[in-house]
C-alpha positions as CSV (number, residue, x, y, z in Angstrom):
1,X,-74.5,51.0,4.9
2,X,-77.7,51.6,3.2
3,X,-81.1,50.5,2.9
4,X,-81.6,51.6,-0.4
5,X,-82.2,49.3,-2.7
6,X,-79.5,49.0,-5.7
7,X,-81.0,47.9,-8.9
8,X,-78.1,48.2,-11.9
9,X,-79.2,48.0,-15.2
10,X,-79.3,44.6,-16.6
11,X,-76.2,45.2,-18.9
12,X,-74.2,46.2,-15.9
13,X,-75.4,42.7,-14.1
14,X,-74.5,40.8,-17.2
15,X,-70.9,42.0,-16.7
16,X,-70.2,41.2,-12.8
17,X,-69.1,37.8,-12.9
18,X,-67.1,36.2,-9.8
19,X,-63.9,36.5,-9.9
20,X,-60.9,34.3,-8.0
21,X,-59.4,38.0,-7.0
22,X,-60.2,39.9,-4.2
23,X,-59.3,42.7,-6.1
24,X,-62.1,42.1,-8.9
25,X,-64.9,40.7,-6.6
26,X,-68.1,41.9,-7.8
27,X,-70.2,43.7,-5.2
28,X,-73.1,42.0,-4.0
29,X,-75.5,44.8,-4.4
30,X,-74.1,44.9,-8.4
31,X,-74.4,41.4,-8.9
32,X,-78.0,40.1,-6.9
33,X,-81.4,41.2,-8.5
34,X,-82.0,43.0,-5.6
35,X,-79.8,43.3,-2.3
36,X,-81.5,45.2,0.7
37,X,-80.2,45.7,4.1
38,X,-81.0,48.2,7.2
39,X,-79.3,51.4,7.6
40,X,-77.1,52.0,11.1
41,X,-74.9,49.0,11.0
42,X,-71.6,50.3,13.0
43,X,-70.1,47.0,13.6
44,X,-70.5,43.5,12.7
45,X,-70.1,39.7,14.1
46,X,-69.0,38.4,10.5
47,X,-65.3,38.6,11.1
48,X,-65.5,36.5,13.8
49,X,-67.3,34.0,12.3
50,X,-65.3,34.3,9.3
51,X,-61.6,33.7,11.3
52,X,-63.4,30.8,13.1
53,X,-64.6,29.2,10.1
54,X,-61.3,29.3,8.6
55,X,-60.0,27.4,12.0
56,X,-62.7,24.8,11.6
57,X,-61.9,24.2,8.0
58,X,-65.2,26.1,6.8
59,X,-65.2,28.7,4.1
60,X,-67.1,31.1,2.9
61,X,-67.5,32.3,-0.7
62,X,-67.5,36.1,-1.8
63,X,-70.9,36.4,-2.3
64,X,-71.5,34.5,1.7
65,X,-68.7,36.4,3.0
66,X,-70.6,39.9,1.8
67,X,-74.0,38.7,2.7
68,X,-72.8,37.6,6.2
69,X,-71.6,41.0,6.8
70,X,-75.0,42.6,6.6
71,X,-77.0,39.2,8.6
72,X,-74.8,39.8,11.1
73,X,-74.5,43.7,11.2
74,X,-75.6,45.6,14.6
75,X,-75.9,48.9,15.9
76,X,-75.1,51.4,18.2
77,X,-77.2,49.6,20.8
78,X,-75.7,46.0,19.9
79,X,-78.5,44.3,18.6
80,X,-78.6,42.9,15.2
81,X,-80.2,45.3,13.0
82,X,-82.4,42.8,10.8
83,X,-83.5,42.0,14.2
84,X,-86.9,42.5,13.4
85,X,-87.5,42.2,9.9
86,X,-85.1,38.8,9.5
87,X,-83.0,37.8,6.5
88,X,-84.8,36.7,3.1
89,X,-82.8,34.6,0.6
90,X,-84.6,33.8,-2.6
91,X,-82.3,31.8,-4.1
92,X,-81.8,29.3,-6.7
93,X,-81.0,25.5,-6.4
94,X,-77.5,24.7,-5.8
95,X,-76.1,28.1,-5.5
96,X,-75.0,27.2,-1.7
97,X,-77.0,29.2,0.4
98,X,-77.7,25.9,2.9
99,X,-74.3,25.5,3.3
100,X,-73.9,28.7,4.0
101,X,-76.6,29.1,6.8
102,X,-75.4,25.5,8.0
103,X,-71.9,26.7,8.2
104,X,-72.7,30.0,10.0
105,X,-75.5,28.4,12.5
106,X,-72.7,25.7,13.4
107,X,-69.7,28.6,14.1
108,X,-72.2,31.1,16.0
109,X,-73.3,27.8,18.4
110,X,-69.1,27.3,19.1
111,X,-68.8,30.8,19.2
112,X,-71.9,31.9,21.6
113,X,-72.2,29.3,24.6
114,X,-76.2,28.3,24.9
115,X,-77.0,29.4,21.5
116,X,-80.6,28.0,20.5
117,X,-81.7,27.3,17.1
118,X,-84.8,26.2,15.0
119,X,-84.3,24.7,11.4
120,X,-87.5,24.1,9.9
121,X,-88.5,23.0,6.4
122,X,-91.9,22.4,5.2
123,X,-91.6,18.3,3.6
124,X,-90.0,16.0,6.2
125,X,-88.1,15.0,3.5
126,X,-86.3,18.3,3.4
127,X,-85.7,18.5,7.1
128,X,-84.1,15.0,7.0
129,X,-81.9,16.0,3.9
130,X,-80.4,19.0,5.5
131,X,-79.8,17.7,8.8
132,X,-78.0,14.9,7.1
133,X,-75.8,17.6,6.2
134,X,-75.2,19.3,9.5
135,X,-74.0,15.5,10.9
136,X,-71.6,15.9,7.9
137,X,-70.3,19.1,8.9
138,X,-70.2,18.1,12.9
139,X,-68.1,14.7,11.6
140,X,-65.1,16.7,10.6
141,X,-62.2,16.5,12.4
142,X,-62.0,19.8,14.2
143,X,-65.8,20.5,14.4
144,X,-66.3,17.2,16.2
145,X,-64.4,18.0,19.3
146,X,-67.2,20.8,19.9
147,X,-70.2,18.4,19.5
148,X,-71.6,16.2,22.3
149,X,-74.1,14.1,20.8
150,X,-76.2,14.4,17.4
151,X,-79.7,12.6,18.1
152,X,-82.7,11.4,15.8
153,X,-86.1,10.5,16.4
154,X,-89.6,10.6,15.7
155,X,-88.8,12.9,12.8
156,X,-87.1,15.3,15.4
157,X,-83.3,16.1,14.9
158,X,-80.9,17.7,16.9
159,X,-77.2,18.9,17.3
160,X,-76.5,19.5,20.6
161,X,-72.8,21.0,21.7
162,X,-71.0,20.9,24.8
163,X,-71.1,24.5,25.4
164,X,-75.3,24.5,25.6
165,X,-75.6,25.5,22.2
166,X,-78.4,23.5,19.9
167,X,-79.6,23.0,16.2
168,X,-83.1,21.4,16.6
169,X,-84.8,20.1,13.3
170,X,-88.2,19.7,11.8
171,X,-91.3,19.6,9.4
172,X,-93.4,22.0,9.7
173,X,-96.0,20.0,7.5
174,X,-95.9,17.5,11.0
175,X,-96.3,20.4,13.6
176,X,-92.4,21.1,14.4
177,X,-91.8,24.6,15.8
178,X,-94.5,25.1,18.0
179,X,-94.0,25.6,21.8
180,X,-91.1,26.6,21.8
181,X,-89.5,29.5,23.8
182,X,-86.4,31.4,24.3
183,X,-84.9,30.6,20.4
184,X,-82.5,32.8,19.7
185,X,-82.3,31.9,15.6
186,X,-84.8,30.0,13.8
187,X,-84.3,29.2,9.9
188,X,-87.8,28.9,7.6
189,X,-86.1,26.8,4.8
190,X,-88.6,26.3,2.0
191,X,-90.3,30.0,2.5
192,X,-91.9,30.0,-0.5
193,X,-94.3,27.3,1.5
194,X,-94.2,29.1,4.4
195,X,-98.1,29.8,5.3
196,X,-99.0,32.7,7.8
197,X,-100.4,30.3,10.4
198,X,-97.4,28.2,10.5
199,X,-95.1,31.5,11.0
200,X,-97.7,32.7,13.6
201,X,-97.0,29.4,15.9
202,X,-93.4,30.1,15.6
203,X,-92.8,33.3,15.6
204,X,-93.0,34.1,19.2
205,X,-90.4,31.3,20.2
206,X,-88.1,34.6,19.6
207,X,-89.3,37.0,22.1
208,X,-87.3,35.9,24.7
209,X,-84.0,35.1,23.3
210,X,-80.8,35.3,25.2
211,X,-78.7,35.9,22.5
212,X,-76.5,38.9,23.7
213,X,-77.2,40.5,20.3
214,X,-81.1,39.7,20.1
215,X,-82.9,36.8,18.0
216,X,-82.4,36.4,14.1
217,X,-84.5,34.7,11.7
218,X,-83.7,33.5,8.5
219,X,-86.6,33.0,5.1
220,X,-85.0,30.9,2.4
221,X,-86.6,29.6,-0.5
222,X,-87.2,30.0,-4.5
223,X,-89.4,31.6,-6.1
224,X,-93.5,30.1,-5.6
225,X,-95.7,28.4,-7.5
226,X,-99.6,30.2,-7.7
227,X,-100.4,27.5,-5.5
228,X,-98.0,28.1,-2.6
229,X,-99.2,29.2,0.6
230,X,-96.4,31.5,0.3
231,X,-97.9,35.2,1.6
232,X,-95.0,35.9,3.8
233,X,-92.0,35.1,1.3
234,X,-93.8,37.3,-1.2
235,X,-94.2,40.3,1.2
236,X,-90.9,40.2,2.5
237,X,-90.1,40.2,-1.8
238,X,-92.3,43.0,-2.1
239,X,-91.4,45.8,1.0
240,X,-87.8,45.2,-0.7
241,X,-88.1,46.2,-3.8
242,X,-90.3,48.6,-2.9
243,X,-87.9,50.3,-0.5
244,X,-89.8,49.7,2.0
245,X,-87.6,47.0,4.5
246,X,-85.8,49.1,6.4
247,X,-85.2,46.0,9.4
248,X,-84.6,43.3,6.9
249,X,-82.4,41.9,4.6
250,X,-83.3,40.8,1.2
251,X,-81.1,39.0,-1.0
252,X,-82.7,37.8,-4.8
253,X,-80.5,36.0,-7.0
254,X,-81.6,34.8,-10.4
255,X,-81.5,35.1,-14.1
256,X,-82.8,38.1,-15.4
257,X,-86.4,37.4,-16.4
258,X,-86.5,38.5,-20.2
259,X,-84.0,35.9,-21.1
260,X,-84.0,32.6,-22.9
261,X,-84.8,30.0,-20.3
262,X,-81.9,27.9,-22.1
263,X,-79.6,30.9,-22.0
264,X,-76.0,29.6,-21.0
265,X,-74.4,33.1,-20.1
266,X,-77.4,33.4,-17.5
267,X,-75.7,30.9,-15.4
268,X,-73.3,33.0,-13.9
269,X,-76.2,35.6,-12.9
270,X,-78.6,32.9,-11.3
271,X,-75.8,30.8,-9.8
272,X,-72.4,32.9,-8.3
273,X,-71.2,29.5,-7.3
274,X,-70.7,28.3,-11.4
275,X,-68.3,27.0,-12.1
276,X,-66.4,27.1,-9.4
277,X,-68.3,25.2,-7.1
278,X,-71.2,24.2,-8.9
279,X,-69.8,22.7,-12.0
280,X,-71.1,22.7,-15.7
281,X,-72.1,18.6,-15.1
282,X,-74.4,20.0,-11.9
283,X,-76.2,23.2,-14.0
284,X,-76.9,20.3,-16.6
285,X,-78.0,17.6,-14.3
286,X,-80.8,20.4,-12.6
287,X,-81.8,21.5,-16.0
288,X,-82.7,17.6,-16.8
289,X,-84.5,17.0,-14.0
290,X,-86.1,20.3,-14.2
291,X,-87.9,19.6,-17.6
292,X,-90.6,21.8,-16.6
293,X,-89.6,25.4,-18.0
294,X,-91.9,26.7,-15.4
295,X,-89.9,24.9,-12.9
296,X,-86.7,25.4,-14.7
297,X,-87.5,29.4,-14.1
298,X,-88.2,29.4,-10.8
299,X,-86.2,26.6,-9.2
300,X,-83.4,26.7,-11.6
301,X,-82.9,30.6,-12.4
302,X,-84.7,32.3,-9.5
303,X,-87.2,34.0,-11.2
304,X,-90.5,35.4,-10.1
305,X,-93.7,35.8,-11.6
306,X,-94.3,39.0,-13.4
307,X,-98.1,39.8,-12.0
308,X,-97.1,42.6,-9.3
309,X,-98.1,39.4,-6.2
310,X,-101.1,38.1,-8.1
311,X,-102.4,34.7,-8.0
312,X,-101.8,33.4,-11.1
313,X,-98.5,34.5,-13.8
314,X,-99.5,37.1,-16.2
315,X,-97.4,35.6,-18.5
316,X,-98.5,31.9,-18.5
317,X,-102.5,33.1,-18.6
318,X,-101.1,35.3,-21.4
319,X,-99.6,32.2,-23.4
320,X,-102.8,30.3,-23.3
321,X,-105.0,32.8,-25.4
322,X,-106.8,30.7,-28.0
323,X,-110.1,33.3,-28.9
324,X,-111.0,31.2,-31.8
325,X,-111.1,27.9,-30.4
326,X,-114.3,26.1,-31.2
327,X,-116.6,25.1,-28.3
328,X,-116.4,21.0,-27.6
329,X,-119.8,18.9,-28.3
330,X,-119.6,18.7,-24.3
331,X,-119.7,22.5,-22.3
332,X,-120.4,22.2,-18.9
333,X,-121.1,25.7,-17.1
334,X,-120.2,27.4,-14.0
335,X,-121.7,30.2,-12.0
336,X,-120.7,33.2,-10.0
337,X,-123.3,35.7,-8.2
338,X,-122.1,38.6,-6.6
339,X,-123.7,40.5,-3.8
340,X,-126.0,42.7,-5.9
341,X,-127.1,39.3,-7.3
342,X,-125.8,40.4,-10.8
343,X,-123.9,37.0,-12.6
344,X,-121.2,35.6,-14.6
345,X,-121.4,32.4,-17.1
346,X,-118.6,30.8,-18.0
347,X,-118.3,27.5,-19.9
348,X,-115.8,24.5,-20.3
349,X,-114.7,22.4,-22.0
350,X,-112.3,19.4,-22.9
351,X,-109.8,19.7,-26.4
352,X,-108.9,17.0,-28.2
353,X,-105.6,16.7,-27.0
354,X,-107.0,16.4,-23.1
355,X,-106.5,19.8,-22.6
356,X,-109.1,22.4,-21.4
357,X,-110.6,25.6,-22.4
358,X,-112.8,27.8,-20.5
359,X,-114.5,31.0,-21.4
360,X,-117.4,33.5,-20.4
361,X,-120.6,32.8,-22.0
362,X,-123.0,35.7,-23.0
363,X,-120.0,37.4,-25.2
364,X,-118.4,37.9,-22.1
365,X,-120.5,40.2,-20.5
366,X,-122.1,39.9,-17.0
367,X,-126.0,38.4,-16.5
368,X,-128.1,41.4,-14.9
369,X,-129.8,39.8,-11.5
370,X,-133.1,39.4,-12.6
371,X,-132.2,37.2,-15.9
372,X,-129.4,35.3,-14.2
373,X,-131.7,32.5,-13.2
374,X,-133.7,32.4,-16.4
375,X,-130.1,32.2,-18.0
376,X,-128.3,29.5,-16.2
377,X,-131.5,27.3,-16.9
378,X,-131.6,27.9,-20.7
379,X,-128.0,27.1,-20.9
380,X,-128.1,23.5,-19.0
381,X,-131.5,23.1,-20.5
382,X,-130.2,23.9,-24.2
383,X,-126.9,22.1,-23.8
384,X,-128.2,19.3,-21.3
385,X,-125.5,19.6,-19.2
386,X,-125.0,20.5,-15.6
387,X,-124.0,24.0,-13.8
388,X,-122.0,25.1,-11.2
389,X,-122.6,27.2,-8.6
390,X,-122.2,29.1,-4.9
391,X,-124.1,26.7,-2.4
392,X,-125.9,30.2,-1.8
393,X,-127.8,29.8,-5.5
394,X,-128.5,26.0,-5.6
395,X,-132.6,26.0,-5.0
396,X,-133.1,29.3,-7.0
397,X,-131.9,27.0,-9.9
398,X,-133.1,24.1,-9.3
399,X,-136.7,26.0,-8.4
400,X,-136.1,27.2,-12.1
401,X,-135.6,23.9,-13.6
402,X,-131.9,24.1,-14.0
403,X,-129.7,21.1,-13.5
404,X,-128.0,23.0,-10.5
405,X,-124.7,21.3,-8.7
406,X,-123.4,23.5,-5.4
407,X,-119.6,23.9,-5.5
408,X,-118.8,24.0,-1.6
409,X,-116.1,26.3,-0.4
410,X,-114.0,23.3,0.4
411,X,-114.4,21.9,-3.3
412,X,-113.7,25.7,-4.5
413,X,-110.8,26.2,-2.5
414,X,-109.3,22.8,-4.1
415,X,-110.6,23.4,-7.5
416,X,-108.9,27.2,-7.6
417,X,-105.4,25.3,-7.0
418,X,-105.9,23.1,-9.5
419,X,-106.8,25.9,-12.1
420,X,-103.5,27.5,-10.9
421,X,-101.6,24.2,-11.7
422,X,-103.3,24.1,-14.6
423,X,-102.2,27.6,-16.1
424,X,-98.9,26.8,-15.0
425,X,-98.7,24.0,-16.6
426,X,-100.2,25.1,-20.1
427,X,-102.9,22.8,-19.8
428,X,-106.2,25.7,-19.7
429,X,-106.7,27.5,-22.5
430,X,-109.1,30.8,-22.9
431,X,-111.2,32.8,-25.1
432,X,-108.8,35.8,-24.4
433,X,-112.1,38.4,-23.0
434,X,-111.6,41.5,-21.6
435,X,-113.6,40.2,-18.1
436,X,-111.8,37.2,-17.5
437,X,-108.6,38.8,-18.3
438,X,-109.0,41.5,-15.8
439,X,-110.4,39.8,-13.3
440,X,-107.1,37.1,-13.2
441,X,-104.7,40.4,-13.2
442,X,-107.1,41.1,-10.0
443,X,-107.1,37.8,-8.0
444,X,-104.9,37.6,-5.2
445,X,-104.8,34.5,-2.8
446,X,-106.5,34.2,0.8
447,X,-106.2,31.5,3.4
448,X,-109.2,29.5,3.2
449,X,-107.8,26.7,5.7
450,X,-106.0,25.9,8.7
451,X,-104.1,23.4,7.0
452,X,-102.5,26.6,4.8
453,X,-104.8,25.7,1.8
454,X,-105.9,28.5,-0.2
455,X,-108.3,29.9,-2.4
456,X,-109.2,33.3,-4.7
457,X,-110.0,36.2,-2.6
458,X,-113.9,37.1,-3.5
459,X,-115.2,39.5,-0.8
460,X,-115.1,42.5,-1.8
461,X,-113.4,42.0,-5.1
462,X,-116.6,41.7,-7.3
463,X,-114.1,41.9,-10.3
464,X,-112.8,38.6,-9.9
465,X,-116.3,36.8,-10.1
466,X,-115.7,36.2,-13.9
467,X,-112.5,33.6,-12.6
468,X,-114.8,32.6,-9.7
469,X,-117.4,31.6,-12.6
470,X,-114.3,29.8,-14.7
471,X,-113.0,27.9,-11.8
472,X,-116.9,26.3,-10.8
473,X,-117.0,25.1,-14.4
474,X,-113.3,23.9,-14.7
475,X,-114.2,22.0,-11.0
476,X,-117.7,20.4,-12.5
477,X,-115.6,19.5,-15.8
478,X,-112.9,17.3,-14.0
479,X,-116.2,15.6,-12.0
480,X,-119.0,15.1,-14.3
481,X,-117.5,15.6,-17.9
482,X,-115.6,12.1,-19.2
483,X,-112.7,12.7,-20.8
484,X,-111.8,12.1,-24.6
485,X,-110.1,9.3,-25.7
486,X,-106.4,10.1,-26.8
487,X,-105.2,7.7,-29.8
């Protein structure tokens, strides 16, 4: 085994379809984006779990049969080697890998006596759904025999087998998952909206697991939104394909990212269940639902933003370029000071088709400190209009004359999610400057919140105030600008 990670060319991907023989089963490690596992695996549980599925009437596809070998790998001192690091799926919609942790959780709890287990998802909604598929699985004729009773409750759901074992179920969005001790799995389903605070609660539920080959955790999810509190998915991304997860697994399927979204012979790259299990009807049925081609992308072909963990896709920002748009008979300006008192301008607007534009004001080049005040106030003076700024530089405005509003950082934390949403969704255009530009390949997301909101970094990163400027005047556009009529 290796921990190496194994990164074809994209021809050679394009080529390893599944195959119904064993004989021309594509290796996982060809056939995944990326597929990453710990070195010093000597022996493994998988074959176990594998001959008892069979006995229950559970099976396991090529690409779950493969990816259970490594999960479930251990070493020389009998502990499971991803152990530490856990196991990260980003995978796309209905490719199977809830069934396949479903299927595994409910074999290890018959196969290990007192097994404890964790399934959490972040919408109630999603807890509910899968645990709605456990009952299924617990219903069938020789699984039922092992279960005692299948309880819910107060948006709390559990499994619970004769032999000790349990499958315990909850939102995290309601508080599920903390308090506990002595879990010996726990599953993150919907990682990419996993926050930091919510894994911190959990996390230490592990440390005293009884499992004789020491605790497991599983990360599963799709790709995230800008807006997703979704720091610990994207680092577990990032020490993979950067070599550096040595006590994890990391398995990435999706379409490569170059491609036509409405590329057909992608399917088989972003789905290893099609058409076998997942027939053409079912690809079809997600693409319709899926309108959105940013959704499409990352729910529907597995594919990540291209900005190296930054907070907002390079590529979207990139599409909205639009240098020579003219300036609407309503601007409306924001403000950003940084700790040298130097400043950025920037000014929005609405188009006429309801969509908005935002760019820097004095040709896109910063205000020096001692003229940022005299500046601001010409601007709302000249344009009668408002501006908006850090609550830090309200009364040296409105001492100037300037029709000052403060932005809050509980108004700036919601308004830089909304400008997120907004790239994403093509709706803010730019004036394509070099400042602004650079400082959205800069920003990078920090927890602003213990509710997992979050906002652009902006200490110590003095070359993201032209996007701090943008978002103030974006936030004081959607409150104080009306918006055109659309005929």
């Amino acid at each position: 085994m290796t921990s190496r990670p194994l990164t074809p060319e994209r021809k050679s991907r394009a080529s390893q379809k599944p195959s119904k023989t064993a004989s021309s089963t594509p290796r996982l490690s060809e056939y995944a984006r990326k597929f990453t596992y710990p070195e010093g695996i000597t022996r493994t549980v998988w074959p176990r779990v594998e001959a008892k599925g069979r006995e229950l009437g559970l099976g396991f596809d090529w690409w779950q049969s493969q990816l259970g070998t490594v999960c479930l790998g251990y070493g020389a001192d009998g502990k499971y080697r991803a152990t530490v690091g856990g196991i990260g799926m980003s995978i796309p919609r209905q490719v199977g890998k809830t069934y396949f942790v479903l299927a595994l959780l409910v074999i290890l709890c018959i196969l290990f006596p007192g097994l404890q287990v964790v399934w959490t998802a972040h919408h109630l909604r999603t807890s509910t759904k899968t645990f709605t598929a456990l009952r299924g699985l617990c219903r069938r004729r020789k699984i039922a025999p092992h279960v005692k009773a299948m309880r819910a409750a107060n948006g709390e759901q559990q499994v619970e087998f004769h032999n000790g074992s349990m499958i315990m179920f909850g939102a995290r969005a309601m508080g599920f998952g903390r308090g506990f001790d002595e879990i010996d799995v726990e599953v993150f389903d919907e990682a990419q909206l996993l926050d930091t605070k919510a894994l911190e609660d959990m996390i230490a539920a592990t440390n005293q697991a009884r499992h004789e080959h020491g605790a497991l955790l599983f990360f599963m999810g799709t790709p995230p939104r800008p807006t997703d509190s979704s720091e610990s998915f994207t680092l577990r991304r990032k020490e993979a394909w950067s070599g550096e997860a040595d006590d994890a697994v990391w398995l990435e399927i999706g379409a490569d990212p170059d491609s036509d979204p409405n590329d057909r012979r992608q399917w088989p790259l972003m789905n290893p269940s099609f058409p076998t299990r997942t027939p053409l009807e079912s690809m079809l049925r997600l693409r319709k639902n899926l309108k959105n081609e940013d959704s499409w992308n990352r729910e529907g072909r597995g594919v990540w933003d291209r900005d190296g963990g930054g907070a907002l896709s390079l590529a979207a920002w990139g599409s909205l370029a639009d240098p020579k748009a003219s300036r609407g008979d309503s601007p409306i300006f924001g403000l950003d000071v940084d700790q040298n008192r130097d400043g950025w301008i920037a000014v929005a607007w609405t188009r006429p088709d309801g969509s908005q534009h935002v760019m820097l004001a004095n040709d896109g080049r910063p205000v020096p400190a001692h003229l940022v005040a005299a500046e601001a106030t010409r601007l709302s003076r000249d344009w009668s209009t408002d501006i908006a700024v850090p609550p830090t530089f309200e009364m040296d405005l409105d001492t100037a004359g300037a029709n000052a509003v403060k932005v809050t950082s509980q108004e700036f934390t919601a308004a830089c999610g909304r400008f997120a949403d907004r790239v994403a969704a093509g709706m803010l255009f730019h004036g394509n400057q070099e400042a602004l530009n650079r400082a959205v390949t800069s920003a990078r997301w920090r927890t602003a919140g213990t509710d997992g909101s979050r906002a652009f970094q902006l200490k110590d990163m003095p070359e993201v105030g032209p996007l701090a400027a943008a978002v103030r005047a974006v936030h004081a556009l959607d409150t104080f600008a009306p918006l055109p009529a659309i005929y």
